[in-house]
N, C-alpha and C positions, 0 to 999 in steps of 0.2 A: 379660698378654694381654687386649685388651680384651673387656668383657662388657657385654652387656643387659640388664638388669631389663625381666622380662618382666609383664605384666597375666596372668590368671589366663585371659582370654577369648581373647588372642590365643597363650596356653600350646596351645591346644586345635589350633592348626594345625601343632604338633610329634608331637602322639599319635593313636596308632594309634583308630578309631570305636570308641567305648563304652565308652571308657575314662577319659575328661575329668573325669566324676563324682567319680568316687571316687580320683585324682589330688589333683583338689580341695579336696577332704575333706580330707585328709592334712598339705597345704602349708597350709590354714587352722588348721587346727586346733592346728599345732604353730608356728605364724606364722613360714612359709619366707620366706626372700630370699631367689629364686630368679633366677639367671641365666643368659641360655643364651651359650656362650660361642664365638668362632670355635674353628676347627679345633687342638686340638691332640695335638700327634704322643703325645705320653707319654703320656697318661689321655684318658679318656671322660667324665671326670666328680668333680666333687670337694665333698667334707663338712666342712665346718666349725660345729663345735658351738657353742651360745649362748654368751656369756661377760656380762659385768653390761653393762647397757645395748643391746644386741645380740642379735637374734634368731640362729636357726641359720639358717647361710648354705650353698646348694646348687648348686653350677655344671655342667650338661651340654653338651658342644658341639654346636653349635646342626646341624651338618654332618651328623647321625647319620638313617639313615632312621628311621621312624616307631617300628618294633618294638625297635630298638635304641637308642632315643631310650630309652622307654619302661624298658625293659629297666636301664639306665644309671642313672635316676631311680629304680627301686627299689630296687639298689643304696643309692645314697648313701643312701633313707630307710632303709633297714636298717641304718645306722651314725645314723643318728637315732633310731632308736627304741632302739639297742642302748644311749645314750647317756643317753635318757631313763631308763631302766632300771638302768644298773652307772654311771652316768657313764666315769672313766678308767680303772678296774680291772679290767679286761680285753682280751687281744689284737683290733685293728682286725678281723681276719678270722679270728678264732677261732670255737668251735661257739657263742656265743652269737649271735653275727654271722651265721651260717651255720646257726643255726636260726630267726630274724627272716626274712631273707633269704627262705627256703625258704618260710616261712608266706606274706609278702609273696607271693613267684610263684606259689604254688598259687593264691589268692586270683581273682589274672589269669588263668591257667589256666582254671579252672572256671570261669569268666567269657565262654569263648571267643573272644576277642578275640583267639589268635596264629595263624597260619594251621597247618595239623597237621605242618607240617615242623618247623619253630620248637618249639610244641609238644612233641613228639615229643623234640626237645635239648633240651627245659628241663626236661621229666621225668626222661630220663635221669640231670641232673647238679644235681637239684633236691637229694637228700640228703646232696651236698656239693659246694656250690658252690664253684666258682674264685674267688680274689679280685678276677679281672677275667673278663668276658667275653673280652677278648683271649688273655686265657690256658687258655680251654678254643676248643681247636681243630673240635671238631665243631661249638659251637654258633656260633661264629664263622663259620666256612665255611658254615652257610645263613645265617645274619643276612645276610649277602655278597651272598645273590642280592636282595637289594628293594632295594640300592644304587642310587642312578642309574647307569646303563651309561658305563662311560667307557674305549672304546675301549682306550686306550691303553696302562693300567692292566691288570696279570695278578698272579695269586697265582706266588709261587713252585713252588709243585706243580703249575701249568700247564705251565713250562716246560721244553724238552726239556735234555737235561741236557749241557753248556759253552757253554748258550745266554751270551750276556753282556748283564748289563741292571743300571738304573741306581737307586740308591734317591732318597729325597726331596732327600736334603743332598746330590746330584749325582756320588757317589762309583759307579764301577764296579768290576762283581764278574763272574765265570765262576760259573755253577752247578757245583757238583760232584758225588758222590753222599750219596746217602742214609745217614745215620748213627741209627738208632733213629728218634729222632722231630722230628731237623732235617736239613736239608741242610748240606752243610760246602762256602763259596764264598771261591770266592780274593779280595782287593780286587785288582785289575791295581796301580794305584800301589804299593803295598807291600809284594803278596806274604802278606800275612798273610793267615790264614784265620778266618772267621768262620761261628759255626752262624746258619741263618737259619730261622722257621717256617714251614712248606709254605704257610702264609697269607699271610703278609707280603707286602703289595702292591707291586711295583717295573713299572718301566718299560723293557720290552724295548730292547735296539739292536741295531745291525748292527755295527757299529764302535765304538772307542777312541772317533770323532768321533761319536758318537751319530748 
């Protein structure tokens, strides 16, 4: 996928106000090659540790709004500092991970830089964070709202249920219902069923013909 190597100055037009600082700090200090990358479907963001010759290498997709920009970025540095720390001897998102991590977002927190929604879900799931934002569904569902509005675009838990709507790789699906804490959707083509996260963003239709 291609990426940017970005400048440190024009970094500051990815993050949320008052937060650039000490961002900055961080990516110097531990001499990040940081890239911000287009949009990809599977991760938000990726860590690659120094090896001989090569600094540690940081990629966020460049798509993400400001706080989940943000948010993404300290991520990855918590698998750099977990690194600097145990190097490979211990689990990616295990409790050393996931007490970096936690130190990291307090840090921001008490900094007041997230708006008190935001906030509010990064406290809740600060003392055991998800390996991915994606995969905590609260804090996910507000990050959502400082998205750019794009009409077209709905969470699955908007929609009413045998609506039919379309994911990114073009495939259609019927909503079904509620199973715990996914929805169970038919694909039309195949008849199979697949669980989907009340988050997961698709593209309503009216029809087979979209």
């Amino acid at each position: 996928m291609p990426k940017k190597e970005q400048s440190l100055k024009q970094l500051a037009a990815f993050l949320p106000p008052r937060t650039y600082d000490a961002v900055a700090h961080y990516l110097q200090q531990y001499k990040v090659h940081l890239t911000v990358a287009r949009e990809r479907k599977s991760i938000l963001g990726d860590y690659r540790h120094r090896t001989t010759g090569k600094n540690h290498r940081i990629s966020v997709n460049g798509n993400l709004n400001p706080y989940s920009f943000l948010i993404t970025l300290i991520h990855e540095l918590a698998h750099l500092l977990q690194f600097e720390q145990h190097g490979n001897k211990v689990f990616a998102h295990g409790r050393e991970w996931k007490t970096i991590f936690g130190q990291l977002l307090a840090r921001f927190i008490q900094g007041n830089v997230f708006p008190p929604d935001i906030k509010s879900a990064l406290q809740r799931s600060i003392e055991n964070p998800a390996a991915s934002s994606c995969a905590d569904d609260v804090l996910l569902r507000v990050l959502k709202k400082y998205d750019l509005k794009d009409s077209t675009r709905k969470m699955v838990e908007e929609l009413p249920q045998q609506t039919l709507f379309k994911t990114s790789d073009g495939r259609i699906f019927e909503k079904g219902e509620r199973l715990r804490k996914r929805f169970k959707c038919v694909e039309l083509k195949t008849k199979k069923l697949y669980l989907f996260s009340p988050v997961y963003e698709v593209e309503a239709v009216k029809s087979v013909d979209g």
